[in-house]
PyMOL CGO cylinders between C-alpha atoms (Angstrom):
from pymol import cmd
from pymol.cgo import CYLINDER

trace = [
    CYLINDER, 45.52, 14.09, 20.72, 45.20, 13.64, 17.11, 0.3, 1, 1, 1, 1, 1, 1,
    CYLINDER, 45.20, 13.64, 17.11, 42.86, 10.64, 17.30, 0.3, 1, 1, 1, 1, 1, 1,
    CYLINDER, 42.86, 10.64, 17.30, 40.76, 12.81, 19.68, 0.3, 1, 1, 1, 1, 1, 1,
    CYLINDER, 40.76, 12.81, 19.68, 40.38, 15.86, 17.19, 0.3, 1, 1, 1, 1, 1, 1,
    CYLINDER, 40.38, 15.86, 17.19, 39.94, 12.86, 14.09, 0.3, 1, 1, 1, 1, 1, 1,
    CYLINDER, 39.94, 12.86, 14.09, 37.05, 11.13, 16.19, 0.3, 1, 1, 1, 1, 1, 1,
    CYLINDER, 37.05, 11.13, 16.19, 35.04, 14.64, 16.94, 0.3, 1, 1, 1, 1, 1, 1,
    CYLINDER, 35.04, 14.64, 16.94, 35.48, 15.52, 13.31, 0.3, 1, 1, 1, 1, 1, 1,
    CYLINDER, 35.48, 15.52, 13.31, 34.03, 12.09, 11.83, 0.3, 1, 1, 1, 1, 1, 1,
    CYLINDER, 34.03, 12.09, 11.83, 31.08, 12.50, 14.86, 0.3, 1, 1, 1, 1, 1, 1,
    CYLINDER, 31.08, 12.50, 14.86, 30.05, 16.29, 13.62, 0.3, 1, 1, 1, 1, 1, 1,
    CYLINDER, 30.05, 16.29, 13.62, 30.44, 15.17, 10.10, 0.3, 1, 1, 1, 1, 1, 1,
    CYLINDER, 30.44, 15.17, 10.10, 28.17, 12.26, 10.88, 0.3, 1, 1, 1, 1, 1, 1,
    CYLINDER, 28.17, 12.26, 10.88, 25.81, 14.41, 12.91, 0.3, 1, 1, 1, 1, 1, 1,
    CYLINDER, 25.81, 14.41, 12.91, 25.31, 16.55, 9.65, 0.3, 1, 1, 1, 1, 1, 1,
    CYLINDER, 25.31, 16.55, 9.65, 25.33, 13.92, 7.12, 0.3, 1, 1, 1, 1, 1, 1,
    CYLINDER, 25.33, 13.92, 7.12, 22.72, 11.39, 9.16, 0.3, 1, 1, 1, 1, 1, 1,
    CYLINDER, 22.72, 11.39, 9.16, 19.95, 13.02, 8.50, 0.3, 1, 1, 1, 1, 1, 1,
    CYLINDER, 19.95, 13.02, 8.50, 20.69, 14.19, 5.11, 0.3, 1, 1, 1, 1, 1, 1,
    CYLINDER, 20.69, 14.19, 5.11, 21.30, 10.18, 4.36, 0.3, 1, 1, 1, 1, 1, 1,
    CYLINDER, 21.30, 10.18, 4.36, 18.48, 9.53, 6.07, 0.3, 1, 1, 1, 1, 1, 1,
    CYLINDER, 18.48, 9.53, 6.07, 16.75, 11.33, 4.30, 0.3, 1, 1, 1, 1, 1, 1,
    CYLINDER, 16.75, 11.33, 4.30, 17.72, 10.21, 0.79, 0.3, 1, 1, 1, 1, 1, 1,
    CYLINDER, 17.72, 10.21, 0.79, 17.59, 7.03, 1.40, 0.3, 1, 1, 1, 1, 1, 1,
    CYLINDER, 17.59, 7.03, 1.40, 13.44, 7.97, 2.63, 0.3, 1, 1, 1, 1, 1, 1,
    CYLINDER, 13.44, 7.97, 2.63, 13.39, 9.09, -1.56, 0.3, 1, 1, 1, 1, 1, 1,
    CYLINDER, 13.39, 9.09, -1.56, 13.66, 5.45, -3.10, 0.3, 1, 1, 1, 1, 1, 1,
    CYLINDER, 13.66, 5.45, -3.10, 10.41, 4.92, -4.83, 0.3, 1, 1, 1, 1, 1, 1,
    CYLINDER, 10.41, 4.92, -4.83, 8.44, 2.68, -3.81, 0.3, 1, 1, 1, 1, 1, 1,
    CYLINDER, 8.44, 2.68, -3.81, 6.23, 0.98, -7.40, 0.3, 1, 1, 1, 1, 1, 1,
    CYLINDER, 6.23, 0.98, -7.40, 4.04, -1.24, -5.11, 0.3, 1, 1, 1, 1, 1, 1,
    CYLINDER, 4.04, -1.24, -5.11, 3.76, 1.55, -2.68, 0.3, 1, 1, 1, 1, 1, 1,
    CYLINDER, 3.76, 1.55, -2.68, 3.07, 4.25, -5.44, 0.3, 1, 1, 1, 1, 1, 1,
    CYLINDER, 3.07, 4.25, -5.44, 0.29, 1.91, -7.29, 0.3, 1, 1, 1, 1, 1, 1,
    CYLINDER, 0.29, 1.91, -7.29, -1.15, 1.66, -3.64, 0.3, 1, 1, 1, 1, 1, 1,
    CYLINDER, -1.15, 1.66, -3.64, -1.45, 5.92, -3.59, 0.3, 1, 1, 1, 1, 1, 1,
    CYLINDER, -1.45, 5.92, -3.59, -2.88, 5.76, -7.33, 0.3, 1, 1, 1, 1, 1, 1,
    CYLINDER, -2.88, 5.76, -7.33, -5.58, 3.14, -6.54, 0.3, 1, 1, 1, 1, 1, 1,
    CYLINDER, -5.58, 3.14, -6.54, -6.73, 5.12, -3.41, 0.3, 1, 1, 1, 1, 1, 1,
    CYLINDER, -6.73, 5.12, -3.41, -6.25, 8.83, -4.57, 0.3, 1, 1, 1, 1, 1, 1,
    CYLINDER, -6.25, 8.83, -4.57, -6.31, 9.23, -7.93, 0.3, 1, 1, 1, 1, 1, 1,
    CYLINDER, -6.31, 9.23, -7.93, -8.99, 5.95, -8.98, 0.3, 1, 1, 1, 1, 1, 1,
    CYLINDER, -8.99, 5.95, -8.98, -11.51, 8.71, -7.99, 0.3, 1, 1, 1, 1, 1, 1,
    CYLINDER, -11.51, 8.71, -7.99, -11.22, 10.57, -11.75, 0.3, 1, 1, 1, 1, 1, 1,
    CYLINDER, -11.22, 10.57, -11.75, -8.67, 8.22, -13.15, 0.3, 1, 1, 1, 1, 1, 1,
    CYLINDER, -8.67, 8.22, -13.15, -8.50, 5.05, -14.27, 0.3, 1, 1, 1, 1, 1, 1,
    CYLINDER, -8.50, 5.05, -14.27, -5.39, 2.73, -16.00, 0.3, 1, 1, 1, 1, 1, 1,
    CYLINDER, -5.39, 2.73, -16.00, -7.05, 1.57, -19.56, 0.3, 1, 1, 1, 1, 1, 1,
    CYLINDER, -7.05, 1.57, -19.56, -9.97, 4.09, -19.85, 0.3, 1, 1, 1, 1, 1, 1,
    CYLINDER, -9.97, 4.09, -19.85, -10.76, 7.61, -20.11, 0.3, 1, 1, 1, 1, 1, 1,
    CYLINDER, -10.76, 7.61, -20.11, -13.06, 9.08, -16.63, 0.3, 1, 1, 1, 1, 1, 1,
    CYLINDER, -13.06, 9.08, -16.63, -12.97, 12.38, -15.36, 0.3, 1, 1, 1, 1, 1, 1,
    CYLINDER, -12.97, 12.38, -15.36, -9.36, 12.73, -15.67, 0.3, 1, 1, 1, 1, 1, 1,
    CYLINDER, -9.36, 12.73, -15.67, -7.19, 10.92, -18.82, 0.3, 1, 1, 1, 1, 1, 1,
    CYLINDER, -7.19, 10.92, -18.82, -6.21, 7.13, -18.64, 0.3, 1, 1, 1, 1, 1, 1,
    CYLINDER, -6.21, 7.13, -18.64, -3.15, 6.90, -16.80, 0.3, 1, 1, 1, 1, 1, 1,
    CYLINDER, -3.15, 6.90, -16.80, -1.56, 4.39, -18.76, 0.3, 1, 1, 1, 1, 1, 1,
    CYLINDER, -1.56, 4.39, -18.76, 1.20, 5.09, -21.26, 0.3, 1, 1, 1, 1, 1, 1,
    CYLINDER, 1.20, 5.09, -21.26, 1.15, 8.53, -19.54, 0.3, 1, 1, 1, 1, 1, 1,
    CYLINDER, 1.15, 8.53, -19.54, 5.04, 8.44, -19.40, 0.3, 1, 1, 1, 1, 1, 1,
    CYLINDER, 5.04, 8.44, -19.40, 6.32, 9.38, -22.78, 0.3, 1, 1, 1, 1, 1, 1,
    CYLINDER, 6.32, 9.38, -22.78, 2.74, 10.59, -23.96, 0.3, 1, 1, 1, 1, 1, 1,
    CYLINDER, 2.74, 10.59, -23.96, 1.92, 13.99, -25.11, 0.3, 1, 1, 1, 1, 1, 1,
    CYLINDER, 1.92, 13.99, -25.11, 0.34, 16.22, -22.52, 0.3, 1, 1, 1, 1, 1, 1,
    CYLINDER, 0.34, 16.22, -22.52, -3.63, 16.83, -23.72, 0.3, 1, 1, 1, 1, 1, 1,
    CYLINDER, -3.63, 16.83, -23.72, -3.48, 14.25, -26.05, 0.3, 1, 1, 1, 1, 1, 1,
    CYLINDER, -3.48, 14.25, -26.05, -4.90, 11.11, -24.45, 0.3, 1, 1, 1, 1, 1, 1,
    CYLINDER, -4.90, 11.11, -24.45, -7.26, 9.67, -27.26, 0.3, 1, 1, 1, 1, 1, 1,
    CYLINDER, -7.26, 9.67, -27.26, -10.88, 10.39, -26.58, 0.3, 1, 1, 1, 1, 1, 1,
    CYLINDER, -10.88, 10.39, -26.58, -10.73, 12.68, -23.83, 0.3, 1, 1, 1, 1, 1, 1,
    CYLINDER, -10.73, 12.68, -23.83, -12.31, 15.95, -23.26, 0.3, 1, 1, 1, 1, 1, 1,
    CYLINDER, -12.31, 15.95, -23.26, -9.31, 18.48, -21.85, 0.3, 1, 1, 1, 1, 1, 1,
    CYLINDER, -9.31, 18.48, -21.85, -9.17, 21.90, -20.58, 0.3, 1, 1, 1, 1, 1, 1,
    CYLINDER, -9.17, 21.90, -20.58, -8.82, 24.58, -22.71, 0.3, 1, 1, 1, 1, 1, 1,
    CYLINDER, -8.82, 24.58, -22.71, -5.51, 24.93, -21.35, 0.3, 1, 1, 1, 1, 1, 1,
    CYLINDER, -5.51, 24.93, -21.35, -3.98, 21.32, -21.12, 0.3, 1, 1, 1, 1, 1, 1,
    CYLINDER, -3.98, 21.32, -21.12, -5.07, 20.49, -24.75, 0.3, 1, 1, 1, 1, 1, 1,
    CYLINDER, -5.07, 20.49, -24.75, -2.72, 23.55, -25.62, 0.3, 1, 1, 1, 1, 1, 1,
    CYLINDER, -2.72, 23.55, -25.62, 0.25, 21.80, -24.18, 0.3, 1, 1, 1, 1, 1, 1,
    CYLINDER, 0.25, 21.80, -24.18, 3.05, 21.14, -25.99, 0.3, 1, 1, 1, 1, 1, 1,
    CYLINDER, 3.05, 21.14, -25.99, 5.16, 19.31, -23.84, 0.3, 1, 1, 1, 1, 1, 1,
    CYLINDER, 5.16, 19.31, -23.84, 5.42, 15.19, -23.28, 0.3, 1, 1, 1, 1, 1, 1,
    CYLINDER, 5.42, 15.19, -23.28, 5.08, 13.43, -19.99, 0.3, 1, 1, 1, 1, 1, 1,
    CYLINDER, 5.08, 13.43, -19.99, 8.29, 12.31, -18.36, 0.3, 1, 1, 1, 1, 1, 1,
    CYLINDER, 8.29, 12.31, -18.36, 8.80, 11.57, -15.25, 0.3, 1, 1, 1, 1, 1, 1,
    CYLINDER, 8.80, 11.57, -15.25, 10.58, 14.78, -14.11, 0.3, 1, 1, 1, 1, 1, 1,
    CYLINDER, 10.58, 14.78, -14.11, 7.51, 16.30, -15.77, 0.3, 1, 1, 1, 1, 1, 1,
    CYLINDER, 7.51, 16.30, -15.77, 4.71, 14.48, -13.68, 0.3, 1, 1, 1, 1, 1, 1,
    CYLINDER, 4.71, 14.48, -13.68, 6.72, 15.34, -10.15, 0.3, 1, 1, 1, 1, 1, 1,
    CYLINDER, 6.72, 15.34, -10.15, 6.55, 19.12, -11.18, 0.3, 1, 1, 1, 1, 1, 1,
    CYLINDER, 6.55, 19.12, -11.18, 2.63, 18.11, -11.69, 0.3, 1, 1, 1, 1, 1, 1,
    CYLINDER, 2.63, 18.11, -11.69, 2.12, 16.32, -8.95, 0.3, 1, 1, 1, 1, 1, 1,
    CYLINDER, 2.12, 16.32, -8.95, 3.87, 19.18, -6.91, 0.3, 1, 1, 1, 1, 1, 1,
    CYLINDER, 3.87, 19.18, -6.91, 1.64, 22.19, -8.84, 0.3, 1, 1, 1, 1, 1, 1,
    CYLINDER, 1.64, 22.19, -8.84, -0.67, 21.44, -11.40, 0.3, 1, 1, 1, 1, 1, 1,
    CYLINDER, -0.67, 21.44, -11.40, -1.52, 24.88, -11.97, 0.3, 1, 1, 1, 1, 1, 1,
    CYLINDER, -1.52, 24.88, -11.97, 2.63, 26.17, -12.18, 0.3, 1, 1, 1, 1, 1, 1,
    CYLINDER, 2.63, 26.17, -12.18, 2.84, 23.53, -14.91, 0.3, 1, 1, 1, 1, 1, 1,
    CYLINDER, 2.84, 23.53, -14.91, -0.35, 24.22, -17.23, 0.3, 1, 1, 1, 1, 1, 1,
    CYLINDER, -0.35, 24.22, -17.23, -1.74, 27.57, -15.71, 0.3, 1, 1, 1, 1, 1, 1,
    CYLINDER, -1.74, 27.57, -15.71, -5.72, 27.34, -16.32, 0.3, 1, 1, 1, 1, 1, 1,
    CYLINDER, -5.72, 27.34, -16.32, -5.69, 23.16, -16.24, 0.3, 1, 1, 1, 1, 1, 1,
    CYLINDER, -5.69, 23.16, -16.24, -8.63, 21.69, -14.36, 0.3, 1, 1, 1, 1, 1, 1,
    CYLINDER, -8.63, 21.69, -14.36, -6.69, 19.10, -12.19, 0.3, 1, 1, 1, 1, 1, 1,
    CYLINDER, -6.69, 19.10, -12.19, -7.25, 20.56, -8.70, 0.3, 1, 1, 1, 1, 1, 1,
    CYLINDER, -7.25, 20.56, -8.70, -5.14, 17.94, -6.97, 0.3, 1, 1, 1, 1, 1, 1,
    CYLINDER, -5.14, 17.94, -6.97, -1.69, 17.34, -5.38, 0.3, 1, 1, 1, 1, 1, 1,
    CYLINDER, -1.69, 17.34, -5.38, 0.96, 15.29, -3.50, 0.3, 1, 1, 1, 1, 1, 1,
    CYLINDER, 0.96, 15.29, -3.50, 2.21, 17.39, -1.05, 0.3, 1, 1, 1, 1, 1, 1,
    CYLINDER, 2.21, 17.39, -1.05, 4.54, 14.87, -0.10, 0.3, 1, 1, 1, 1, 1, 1,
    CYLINDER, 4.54, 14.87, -0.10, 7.81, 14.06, -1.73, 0.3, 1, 1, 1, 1, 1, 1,
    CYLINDER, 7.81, 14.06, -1.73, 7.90, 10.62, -1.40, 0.3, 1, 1, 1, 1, 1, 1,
    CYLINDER, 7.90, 10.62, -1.40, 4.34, 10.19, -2.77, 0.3, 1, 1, 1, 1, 1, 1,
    CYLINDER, 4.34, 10.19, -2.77, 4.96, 11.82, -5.62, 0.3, 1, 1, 1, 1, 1, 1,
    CYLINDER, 4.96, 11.82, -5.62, 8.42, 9.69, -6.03, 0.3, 1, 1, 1, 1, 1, 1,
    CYLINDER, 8.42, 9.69, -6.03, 6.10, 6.28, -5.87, 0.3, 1, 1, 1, 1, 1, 1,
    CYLINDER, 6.10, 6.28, -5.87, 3.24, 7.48, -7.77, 0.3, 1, 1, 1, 1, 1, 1,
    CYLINDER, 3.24, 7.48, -7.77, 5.67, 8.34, -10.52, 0.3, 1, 1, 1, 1, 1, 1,
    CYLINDER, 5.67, 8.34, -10.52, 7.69, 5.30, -10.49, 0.3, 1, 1, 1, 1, 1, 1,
    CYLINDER, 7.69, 5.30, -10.49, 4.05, 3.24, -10.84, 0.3, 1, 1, 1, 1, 1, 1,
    CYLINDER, 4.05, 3.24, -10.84, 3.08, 4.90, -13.59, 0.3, 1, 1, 1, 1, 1, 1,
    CYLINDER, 3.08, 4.90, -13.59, 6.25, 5.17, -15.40, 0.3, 1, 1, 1, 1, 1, 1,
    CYLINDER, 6.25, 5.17, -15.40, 5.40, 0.77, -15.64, 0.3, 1, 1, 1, 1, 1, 1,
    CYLINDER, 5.40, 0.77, -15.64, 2.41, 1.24, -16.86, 0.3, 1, 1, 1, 1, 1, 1,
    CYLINDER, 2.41, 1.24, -16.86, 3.80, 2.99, -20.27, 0.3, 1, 1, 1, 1, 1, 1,
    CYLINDER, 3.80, 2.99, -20.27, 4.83, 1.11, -23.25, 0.3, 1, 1, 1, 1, 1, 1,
    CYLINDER, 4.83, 1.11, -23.25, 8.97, 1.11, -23.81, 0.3, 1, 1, 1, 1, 1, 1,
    CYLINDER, 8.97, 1.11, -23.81, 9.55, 2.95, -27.01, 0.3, 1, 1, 1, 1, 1, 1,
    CYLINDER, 9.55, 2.95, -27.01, 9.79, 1.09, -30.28, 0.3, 1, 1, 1, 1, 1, 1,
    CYLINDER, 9.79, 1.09, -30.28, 13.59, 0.95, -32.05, 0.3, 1, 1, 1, 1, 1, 1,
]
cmd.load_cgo(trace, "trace")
């Protein structure tokens, strides 16, 4: 009787905790994956080494926000104070607007996993820190 109450126990845990593991394991970024989503949505006003619409997008991880050398920001985004990391570019990439109210960037990953690869790629496109 015990082994009959253990078993039901282990199948309702596993019935809750499937799709949560599911689920987390969906949230490994993907870097080839995420350069795939930059090249084919964000290529449009971004590039990697050069200054378009929108900033270079390399060495965005660790740079200051509004800062990119040689490009013409919003009012509002070249008042930032904060640095990219990568926590910083998923709250972006969720809500550009919650992050830098009056920024010009009227884009977003509405998916979770996007923005998880996205990130990841550009996070290897930025320059380790120097000792």
């Amino acid at each position: 009787m015990k082994a009959r109450t253990l078993s039901m126990w282990w199948a309702l845990a596993w019935a809750f905790a499937g799709p949560a593991l599911a689920q987390a394991q969906e949230m490994v970024p993907s870097v080839s994956r995420g350069q795939q989503l930059v090249e084919s949505r964000c290529f449009g006003c971004h590039s990697v080494d050069s200054n378009r619409i929108g900033p270079a997008l390399g060495g965005v991880v660790g740079r200051k926000a509004g800062k990119a050398e040689g490009h013409d920001y919003s009012k509002a985004l070249a008042a930032a104070t904060h640095t990219w990391t990568v926590a910083g570019l998923k709250a972006w990439l969720t809500d550009p607007e919650k992050v830098v109210p009056g920024q010009e960037m009227n884009y977003r990953l509405d998916l979770a996993q996007d923005r998880e690869d996205v990130v990841a790629y550009l996070a290897t496109l930025s320059k380790p820190a120097r000792p």
